[in-house]
N, C-alpha and C positions, 0 to 999 in steps of 0.2 A: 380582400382583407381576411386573413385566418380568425378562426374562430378558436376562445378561450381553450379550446376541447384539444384541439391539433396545435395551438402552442405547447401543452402540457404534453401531449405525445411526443412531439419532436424534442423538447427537454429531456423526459424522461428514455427515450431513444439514444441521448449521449452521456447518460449520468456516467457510464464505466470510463469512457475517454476525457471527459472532464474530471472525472474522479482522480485515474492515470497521471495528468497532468497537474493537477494539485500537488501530488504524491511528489512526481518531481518537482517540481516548485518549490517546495517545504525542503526537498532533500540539499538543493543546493542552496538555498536560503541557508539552512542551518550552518554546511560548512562555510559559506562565505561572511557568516558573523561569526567563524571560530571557532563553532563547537564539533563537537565529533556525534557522528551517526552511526546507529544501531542498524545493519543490513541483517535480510534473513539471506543467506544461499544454500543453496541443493545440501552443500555440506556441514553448515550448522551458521552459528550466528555471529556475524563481526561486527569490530566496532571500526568504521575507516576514519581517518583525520583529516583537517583542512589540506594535508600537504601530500595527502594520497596517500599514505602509509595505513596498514590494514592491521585488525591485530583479532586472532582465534580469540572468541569470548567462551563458547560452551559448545556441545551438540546437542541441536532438535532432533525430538521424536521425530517418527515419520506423521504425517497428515493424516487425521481419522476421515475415511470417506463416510457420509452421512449423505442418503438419497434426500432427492428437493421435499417429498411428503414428510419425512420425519422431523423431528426436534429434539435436540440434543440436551440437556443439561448438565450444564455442571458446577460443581461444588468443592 
């Protein structure tokens, strides 16, 4: 029998791939009741449609790299 201690590691061991899978789950949820989603790609931000058509919204900055010790704020 696992112990409380090594349930919680082995959860917390797949939050990123459960997280991942939400992510899709939500994305195609959405377009299958019809709505349209907001992607981010390399080249800035789109909105795709139930029917696969894509449409340029704006450009993203690039990504601020922020090391794991620090804390960012913003305002």
């Amino acid at each position: 029998m696992s112990t409380p201690e090594a349930v919680i590691q082995y959860l917390e061991e797949h939050i990123p791939e459960m997280a991942g899978a939400a992510i899709t789950q939500a994305y195609w949820q959405a377009l299958a009741s019809g709505s349209s989603v907001l992607v981010n790609e390399p080249d800035g931000l789109y909105e795709v449609f139930p029917d696969g058509t894509r449409t340029f919204v704006k450009p993203l900055p690039p990504p601020t790299p922020v090391p794991p010790d620090q804390k960012r704020i913003t305002r």
